[in-house]
C-alpha positions in Angstrom: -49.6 253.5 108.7 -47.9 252.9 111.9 -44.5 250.5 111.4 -41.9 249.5 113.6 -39.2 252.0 114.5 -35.8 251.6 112.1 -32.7 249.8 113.5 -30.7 251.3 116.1 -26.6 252.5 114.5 -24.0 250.6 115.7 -23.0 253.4 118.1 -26.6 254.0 119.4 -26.9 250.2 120.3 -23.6 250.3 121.8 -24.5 253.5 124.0 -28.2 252.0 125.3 -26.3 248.6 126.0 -24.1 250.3 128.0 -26.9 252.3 129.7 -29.1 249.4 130.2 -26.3 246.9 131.7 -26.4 249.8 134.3 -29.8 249.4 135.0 -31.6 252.3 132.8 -34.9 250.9 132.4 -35.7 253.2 129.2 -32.6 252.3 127.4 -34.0 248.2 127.8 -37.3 249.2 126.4 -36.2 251.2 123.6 -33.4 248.3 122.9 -36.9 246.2 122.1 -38.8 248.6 120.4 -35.8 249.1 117.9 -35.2 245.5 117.4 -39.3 244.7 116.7 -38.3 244.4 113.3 -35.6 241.8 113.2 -38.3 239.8 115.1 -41.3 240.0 112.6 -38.4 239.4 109.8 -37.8 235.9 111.9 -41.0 235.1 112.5 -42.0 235.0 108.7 -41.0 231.8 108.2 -42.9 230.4 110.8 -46.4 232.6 109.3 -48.0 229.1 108.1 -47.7 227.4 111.7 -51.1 227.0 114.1 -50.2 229.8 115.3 -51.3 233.0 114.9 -48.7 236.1 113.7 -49.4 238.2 117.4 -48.3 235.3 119.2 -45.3 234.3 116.9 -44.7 238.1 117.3 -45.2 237.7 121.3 -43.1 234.6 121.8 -40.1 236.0 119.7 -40.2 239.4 121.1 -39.7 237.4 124.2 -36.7 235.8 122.7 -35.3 239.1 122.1 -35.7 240.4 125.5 -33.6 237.0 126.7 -31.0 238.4 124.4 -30.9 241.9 125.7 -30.5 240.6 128.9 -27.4 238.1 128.3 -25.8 240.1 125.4 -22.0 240.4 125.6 -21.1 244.2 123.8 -17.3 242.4 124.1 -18.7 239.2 122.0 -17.4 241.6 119.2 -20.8 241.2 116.9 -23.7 243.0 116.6 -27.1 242.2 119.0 -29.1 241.8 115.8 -27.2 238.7 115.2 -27.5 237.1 118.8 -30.8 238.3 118.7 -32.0 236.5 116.0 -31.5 233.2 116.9 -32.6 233.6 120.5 -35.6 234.7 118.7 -35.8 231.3 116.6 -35.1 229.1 119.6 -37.9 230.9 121.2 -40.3 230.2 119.1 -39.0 226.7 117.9 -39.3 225.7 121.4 -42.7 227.4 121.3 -43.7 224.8 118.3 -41.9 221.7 119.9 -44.1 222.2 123.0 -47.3 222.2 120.9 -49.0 224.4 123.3 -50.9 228.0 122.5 -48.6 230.9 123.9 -50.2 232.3 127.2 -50.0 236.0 126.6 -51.5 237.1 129.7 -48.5 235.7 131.0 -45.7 237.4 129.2 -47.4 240.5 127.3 -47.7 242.5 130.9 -44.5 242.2 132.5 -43.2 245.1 132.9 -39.9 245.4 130.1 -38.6 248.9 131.8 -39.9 252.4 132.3 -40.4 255.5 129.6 -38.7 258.7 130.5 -41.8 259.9 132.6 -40.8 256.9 135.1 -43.6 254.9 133.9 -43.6 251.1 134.3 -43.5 250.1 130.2 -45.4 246.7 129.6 -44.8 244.2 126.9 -48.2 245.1 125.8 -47.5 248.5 125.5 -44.9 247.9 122.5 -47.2 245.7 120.6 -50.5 247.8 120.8 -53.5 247.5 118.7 -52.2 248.1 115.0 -48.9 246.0 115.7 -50.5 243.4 113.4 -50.8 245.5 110.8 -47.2 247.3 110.5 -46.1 243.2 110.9 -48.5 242.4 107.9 -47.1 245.3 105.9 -43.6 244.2 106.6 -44.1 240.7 105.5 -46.4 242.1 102.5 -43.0 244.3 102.0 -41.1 241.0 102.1 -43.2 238.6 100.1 -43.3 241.1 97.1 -39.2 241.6 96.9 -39.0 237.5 97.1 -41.8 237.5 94.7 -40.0 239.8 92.3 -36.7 238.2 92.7 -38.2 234.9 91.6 -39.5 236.7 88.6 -36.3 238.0 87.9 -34.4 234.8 88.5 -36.8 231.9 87.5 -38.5 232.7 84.2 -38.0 233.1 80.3 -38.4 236.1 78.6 -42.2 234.8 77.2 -42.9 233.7 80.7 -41.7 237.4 81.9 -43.6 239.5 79.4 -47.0 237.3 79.8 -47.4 238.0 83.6 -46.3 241.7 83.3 -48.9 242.1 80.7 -51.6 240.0 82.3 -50.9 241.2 86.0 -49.6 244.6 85.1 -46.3 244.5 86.8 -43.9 247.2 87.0 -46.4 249.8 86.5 -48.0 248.1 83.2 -51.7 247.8 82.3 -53.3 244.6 83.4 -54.6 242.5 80.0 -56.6 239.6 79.2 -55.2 236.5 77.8 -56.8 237.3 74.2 -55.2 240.6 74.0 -52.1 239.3 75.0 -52.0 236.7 72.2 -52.9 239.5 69.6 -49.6 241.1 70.6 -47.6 238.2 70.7 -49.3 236.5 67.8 -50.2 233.5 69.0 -53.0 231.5 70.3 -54.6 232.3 74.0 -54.5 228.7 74.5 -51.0 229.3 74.5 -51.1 232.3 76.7 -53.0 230.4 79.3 -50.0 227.6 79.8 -47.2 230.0 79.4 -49.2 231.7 81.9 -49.9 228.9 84.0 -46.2 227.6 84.0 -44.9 230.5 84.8 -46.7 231.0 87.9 -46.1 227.1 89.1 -42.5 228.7 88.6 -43.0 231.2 91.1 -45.1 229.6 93.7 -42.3 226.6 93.7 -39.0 229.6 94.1 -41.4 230.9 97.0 
């Protein structure tokens, strides 16, 4: 499965900042391609707007080509932090104007040129499967919340019923009856510890 490309090191960013604040066309567009992920990692919490995750994705990367373009390397921080809340204001200016995101208006301009000397496109970054390394990063993201909640939120009882009933950490998945053989105690009981526990989880998330 296709994802976005890892974070750029400190001195790698530093070196394509340079190169692109004197005009190097690649250097901007692999600036944006290495910074894809800070942008779906923003977006997330805006996933349960009206809008849908390619144009969250669209607007913010946006956002992070504003910061690329103003980024002082003498600011003394790292563009990841500037970055991120261009990104936000992007897309929270996005939401305040309560209008759909006209892609064929931002997704082909041209961001730079590849090392052939071909114009690169907006479009070009997020291609086809782009929805679905952003799903799998979010999926990535939603199960370490989800597990910290576990970790953090619950009782021991509460712990041990969902890891036998959903087969966390590897275990078997069980029904409610077996589980109360184990435990010795009704599956009435089962069911509420059951049920509590996950009101737990939904409310941590």
């Amino acid at each position: 499965m296709k994802t976005f490309p890892k974070p750029l090191t400190a001195g790698e960013e530093r070196e394509y900042l340079k190169r692109c604040r004197e005009g190097d066309g690649e250097a901007r567009a692999l600036l944006i391609e290495h910074n894809l992920r800070l942008v779906a990692h923003v977006i997330k919490k805006y996933q349960y707007t009206d809008y849908e995750a390619e144009d969250l994705l669209s607007v913010g990367t946006i956002g992070l080509i504003k910061a690329i373009n103003t980024f002082r390397i003498d600011r003394g921080s790292r563009l990841a932090t500037y970055a991120a809340k261009c990104v936000e204001n992007e897309i929270l200016m996005l939401l305040r104007a309560g209008k759909k995101f006209a892609r064929d208006v931002s997704l082909y301009d041209p961001i730079g040129v590849d090392k052939d000397g071909e114009t690169v496109n907006l479009i070009d970054v997020l291609e086809a499967d782009g929805r679905e390394a952003l799903d799998s990063i979010i999926l990535d993201q939603d199960v370490a919340a989800l597990y910290a909640a576990y970790d953090s939120c619950l009782k021991d009882t509460e712990k041990l019923v969902l890891k036998e009933r959903y087969g966390l950490f590897g275990e078997q998945e069980h029904t409610q009856r077996e589980i109360a053989g184990k435990l010795g105690i009704s599956r009435s009981y089962v069911s509420r510890i059951e049920k509590k526990a996950l009101e737990k989880l939904r409310a941590a998330l």
